[in-house]
C-alpha positions in Angstrom: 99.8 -26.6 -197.5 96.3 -24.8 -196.7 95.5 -21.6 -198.6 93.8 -18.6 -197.2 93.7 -15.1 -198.6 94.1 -13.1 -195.1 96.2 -14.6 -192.4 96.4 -12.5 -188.8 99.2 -12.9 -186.5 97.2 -12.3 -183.3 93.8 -13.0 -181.8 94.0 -10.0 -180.1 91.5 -6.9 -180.1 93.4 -5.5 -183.3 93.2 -8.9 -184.8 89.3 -10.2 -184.1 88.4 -6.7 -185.7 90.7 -7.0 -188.7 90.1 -11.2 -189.1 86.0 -10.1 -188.9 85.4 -7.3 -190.7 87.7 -9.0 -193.5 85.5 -12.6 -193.4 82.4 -10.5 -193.5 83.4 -8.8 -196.9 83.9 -12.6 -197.9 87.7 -13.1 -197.7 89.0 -16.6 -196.3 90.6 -16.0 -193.3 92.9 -17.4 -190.6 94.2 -16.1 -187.4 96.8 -17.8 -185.8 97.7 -17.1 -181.9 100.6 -18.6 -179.7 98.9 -18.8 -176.9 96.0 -21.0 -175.8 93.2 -18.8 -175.4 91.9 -15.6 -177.6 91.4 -12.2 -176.3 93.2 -12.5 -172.8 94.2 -8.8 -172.6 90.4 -7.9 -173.3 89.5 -10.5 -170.5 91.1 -7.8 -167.9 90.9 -4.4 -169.4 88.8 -2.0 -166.9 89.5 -4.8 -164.0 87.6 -7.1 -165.8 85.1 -4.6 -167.1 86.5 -3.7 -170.4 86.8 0.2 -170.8 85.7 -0.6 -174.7 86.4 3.1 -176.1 86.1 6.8 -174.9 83.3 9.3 -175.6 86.3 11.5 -177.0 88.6 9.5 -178.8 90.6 12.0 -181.2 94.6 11.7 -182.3 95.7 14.5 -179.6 94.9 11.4 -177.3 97.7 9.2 -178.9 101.5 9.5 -178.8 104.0 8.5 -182.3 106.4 10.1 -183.9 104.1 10.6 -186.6 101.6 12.4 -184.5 99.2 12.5 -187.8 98.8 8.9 -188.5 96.3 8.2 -186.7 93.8 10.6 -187.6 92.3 8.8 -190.7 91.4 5.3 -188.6 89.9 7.4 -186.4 87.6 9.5 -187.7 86.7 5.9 -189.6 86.0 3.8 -186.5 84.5 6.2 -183.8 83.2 5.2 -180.9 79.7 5.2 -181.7 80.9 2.3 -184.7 81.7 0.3 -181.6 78.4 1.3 -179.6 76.3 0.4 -182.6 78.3 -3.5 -182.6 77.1 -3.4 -178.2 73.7 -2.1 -178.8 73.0 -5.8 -181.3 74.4 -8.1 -179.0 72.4 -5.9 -176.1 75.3 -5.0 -173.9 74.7 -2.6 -171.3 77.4 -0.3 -170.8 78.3 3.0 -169.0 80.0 5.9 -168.5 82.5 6.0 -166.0 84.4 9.9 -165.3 86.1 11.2 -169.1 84.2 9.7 -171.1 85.1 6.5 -170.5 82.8 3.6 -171.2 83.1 0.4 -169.7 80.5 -2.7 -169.9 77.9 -3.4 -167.2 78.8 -7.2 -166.6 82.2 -8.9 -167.6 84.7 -7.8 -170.4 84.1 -11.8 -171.8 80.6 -10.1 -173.3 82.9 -8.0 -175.8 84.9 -11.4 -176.6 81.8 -13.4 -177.0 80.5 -10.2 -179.2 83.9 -10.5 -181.3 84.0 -14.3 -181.7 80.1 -14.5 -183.0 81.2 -11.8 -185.4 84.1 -13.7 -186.6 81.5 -16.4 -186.6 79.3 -14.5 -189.0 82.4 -14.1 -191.5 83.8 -17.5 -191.1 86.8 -16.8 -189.7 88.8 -19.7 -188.6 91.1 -19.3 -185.6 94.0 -21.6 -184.6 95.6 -21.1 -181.2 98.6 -22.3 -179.8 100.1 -22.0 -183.0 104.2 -21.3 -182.4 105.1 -19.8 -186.1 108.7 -20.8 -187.2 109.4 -19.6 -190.2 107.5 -16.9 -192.4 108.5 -15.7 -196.5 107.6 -14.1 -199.3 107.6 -14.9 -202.8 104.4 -13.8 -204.8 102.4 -15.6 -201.8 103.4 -15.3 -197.9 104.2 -18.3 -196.5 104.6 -19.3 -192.8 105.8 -23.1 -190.9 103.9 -23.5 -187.9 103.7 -26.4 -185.3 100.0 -27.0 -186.6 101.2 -27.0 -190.4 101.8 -24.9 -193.4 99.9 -22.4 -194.7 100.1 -19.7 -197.6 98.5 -16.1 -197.6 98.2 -13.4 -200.2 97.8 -10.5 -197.5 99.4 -11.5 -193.7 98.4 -9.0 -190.8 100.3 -8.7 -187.9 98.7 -8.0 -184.7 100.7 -9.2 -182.1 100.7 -6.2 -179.9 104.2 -5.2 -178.0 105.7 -6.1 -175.0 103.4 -4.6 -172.1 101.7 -7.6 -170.2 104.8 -9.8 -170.3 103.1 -12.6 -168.1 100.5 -12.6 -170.6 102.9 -14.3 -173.2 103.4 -10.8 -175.1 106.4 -10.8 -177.4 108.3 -8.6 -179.8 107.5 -11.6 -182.1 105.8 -8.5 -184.3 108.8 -6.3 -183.8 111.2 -9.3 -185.2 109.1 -9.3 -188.4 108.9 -5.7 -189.1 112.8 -6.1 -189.3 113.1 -9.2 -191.1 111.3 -7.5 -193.8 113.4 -4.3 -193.3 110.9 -2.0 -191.6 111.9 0.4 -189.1 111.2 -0.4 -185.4 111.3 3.1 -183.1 112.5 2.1 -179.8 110.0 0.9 -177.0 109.6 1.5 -173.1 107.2 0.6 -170.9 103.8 2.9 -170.9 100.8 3.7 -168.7 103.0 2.1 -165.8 104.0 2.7 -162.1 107.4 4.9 -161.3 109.9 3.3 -159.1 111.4 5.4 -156.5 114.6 5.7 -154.6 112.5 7.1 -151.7 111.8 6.3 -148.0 108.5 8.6 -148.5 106.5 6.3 -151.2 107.3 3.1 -148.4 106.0 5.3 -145.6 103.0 6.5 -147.2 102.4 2.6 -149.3 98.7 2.5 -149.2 97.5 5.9 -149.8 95.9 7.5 -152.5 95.2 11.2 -152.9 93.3 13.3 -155.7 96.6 15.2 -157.2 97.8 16.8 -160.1 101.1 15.3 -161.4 102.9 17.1 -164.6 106.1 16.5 -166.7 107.7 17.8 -170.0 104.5 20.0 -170.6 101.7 17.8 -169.9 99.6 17.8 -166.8 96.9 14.8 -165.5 94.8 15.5 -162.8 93.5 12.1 -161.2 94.3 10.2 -157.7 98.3 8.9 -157.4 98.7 6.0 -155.0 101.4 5.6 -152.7 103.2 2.1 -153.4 106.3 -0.2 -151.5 108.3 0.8 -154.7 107.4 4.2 -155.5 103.8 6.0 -157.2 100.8 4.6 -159.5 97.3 5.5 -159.5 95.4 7.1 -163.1 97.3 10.3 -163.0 101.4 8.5 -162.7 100.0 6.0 -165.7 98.8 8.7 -167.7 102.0 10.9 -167.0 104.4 8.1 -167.2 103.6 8.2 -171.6 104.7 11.7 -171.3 108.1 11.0 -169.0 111.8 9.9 -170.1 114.5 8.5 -167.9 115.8 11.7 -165.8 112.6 13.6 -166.4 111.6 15.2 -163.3 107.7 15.1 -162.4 105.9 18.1 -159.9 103.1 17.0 -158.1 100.4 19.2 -156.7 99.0 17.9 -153.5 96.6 20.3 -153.0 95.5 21.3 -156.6 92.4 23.3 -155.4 93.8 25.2 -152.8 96.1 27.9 -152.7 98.0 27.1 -149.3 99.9 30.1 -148.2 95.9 32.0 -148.5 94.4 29.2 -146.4 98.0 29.7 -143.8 97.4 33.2 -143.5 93.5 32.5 -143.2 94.1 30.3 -140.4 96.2 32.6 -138.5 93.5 35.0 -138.3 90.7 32.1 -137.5 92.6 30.0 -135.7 96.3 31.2 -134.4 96.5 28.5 -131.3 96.1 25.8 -133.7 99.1 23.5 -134.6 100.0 23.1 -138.2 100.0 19.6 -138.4 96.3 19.2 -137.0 94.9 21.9 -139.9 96.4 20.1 -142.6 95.1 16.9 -141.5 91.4 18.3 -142.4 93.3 18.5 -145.9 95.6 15.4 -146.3 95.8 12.3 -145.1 98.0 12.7 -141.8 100.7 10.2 -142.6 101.5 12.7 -145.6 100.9 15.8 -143.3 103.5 14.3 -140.9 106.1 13.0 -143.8 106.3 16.2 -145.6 105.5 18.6 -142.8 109.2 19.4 -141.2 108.4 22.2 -139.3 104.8 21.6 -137.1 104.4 24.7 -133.9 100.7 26.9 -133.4 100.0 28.8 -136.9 100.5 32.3 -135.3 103.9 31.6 -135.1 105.5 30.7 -138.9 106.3 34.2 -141.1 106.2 34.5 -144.4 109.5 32.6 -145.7 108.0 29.4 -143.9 104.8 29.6 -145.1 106.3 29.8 -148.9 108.1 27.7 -148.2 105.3 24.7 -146.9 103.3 26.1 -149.8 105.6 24.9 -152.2 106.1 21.9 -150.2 102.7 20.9 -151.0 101.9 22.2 -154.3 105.4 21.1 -155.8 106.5 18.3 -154.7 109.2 17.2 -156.7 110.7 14.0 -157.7 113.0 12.1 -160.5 111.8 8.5 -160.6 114.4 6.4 -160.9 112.5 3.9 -162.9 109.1 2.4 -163.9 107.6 -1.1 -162.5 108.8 -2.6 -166.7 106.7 -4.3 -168.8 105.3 -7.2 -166.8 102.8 -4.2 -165.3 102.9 -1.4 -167.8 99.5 -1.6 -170.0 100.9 -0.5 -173.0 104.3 -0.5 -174.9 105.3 3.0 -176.3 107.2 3.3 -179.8 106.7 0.1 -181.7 106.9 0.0 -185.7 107.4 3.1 -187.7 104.5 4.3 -189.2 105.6 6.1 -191.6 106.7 2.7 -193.0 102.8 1.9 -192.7 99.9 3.8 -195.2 97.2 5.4 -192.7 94.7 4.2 -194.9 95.2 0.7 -195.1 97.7 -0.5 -193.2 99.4 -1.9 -195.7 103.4 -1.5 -195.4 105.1 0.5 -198.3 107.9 -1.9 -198.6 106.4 -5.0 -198.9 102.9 -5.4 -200.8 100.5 -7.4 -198.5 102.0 -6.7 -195.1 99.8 -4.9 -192.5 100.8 -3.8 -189.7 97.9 -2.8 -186.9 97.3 -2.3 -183.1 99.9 -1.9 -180.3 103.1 -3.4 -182.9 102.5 -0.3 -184.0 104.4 3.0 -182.9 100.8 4.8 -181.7 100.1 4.7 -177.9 97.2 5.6 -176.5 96.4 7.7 -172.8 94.7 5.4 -170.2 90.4 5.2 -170.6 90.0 3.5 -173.5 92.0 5.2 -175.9 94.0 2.0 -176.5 91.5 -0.7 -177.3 89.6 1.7 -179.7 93.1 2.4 -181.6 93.2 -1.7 -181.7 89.8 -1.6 -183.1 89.9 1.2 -185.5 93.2 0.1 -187.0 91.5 -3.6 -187.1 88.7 -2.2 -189.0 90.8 0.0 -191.5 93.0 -2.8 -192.5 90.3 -5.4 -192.8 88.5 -2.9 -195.0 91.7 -3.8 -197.5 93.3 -7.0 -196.9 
């Protein structure tokens, strides 16, 4: 039976940070991952580009029931911390729209970056490493398909449930339970709404800048039209904020105030038809779905031109669903942290479990905000272990 003073569950983002920053203080440590490759969900953040952090990563950019917790691993970790880790390996990098940063070349730079920095501390990584069995008695100890090992601190960073075809688990979900943790119910997050909807099958393909808002938050991006209902930036931001039965307004035309621009055009241009004006606006598929009454603009009164208005700038739907957790990016809810200390990760119950990353019950909004939470939450906890 080997020995090692740190062993991570995970060779994910949460768990390269944690594993190195841990080795480089001079701790022995092991990560162990199921699967047969490190890092996969790095591999295809930012379509392969890795959005790495966001210019303004702060806590009123995360979700939990214990809206707090995430402050301190913040304001530890902040983007520049990350920055400073690019700027030695000389990764170029850029900023996209928001603040978001995402590498020049391929996300496999920040991988290589990670894995030469685990290097540095003498990490040692096993993969496809199927754990069995895992107890405590002064020392964890864990049975594996690769052998037995014992730990003084065990991390677990084995994300949650997003990414299904990935090989993500609620292996980390099990073992907050076995220990007698509490585990806040998950849903998919940052994922496409399903829609009971002949519109969203008409109008698959297109995507339009829009402003989408639900239960008191409001995300102005593009939404694109899908076979099974809406995705594009603004429906994955919104969808954190939405609950089965939630309703969701959508602004179509979020700069314009429609029934001015009507009456405008009946002045300027009575003899034109509806339909053919709001075509300079809209794509004409969505002019022609939503549009039920089309005749010359000199002819609708004031009722119908309310009512078109609010046709367009609140649209109104009730998803029936999302696409699950084989597309969502991110699993919402996850381990309770206030089971968890915000300073070290350490879990109150049990002395020498850590708990970091997306297991935990902190989700971040799309551009970034996730992989830096895996990061800082690395970094605190391997600042302890």
């Amino acid at each position: 039976m080997k020995h090692y003073q740190v062993i991570t569950i995970g060779a994910g983002a949460a768990g390269l940070v944690c594993a190195l920053t841990a080795g480089q203080r001079g701790r022995k440590v092991l990560i162990l991952d199921h699967s047969d490759a490190v890092g996969s969900k790095i591999l295809v953040s930012g379509g392969g580009h890795c959005n790495f952090t966001n210019l303004w990563v702060q806590s009123e950019h995360y979700l939990s029931n214990n809206p707090k917790f995430s402050k301190s691993a913040l304001s530890r970790f902040t983007p520049d911390s990350f920055i400073s880790l690019l700027e030695k390996y000389n990764i170029a990098y850029h900023e996209k729209k928001s603040g978001q940063l995402f590498c020049d070349n391929k996300s496999k730079e920040i991988l290589s970056l990670l894995l030469k920095e685990c290097e540095i501390g003498k990490v040692e990584i096993k993969t496809n490493c199927k754990i069995g069995k895992i107890t405590k008695n002064q020392l964890f100890t864990l049975t594996t398909n690769s052998g037995d090992y014992t730990a003084e601190s065990l991390v677990i960073a084995t994300g949650g449930l997003s990414m299904s075809e990935m090989g993500a688990s609620g292996f980390g979900y099990d073992i907050a339970k076995q220990f007698e943790l509490n585990v806040n119910p998950t849903y998919p997050a940052l994922v496409p709404f399903t829609l009971n909807n002949k519109k969203s099958i008409d109008l698959a393909g297109i995507s339009v800048d829009a402003l989408v808002s639900c239960n008191g938050q409001s995300f102005r991006e593009s939404i694109l039209f899908t076979h099974k209902g809406l995705s594009g930036p603004a429906i994955l931001q919104i969808s954190n904020y939405w609950n089965k039965g939630d309703e969701i307004v959508i602004n179509l035309l979020p700069d314009l105030n429609l029934a001015v621009l009507i009456e405008k055009w009946q002045k300027e241009r009575p003899k034109a038809e509806l339909k053919n004006l709001m075509s300079e606006l809209l794509p004409k598929r969505i002019v022609l779905t939503f549009l039920k009454l089309n005749k010359p603009i000199n002819q609708y009164n004031q009722k119908e031109i309310t009512q078109i208005a609010e046709t367009f700038h609140k649209w109104r739907i009730t998803p029936s669903g999302t696409e699950g957790y084989k597309i969502a990016e991110v699993t919402k809810g996850g381990v309770d942290t206030k089971e968890i200390s915000s300073k070290t990760f350490e879990s109150h119950k049990v002395n020498g479990l850590y708990f970091i990353g997306e297991v935990l019950d902190v989700t971040g909004e799309l551009g970034g905000f996730n992989l830096h939470w895996a990061w800082a939450s690395g970094y605190a906890a391997g600042q302890f272990v």
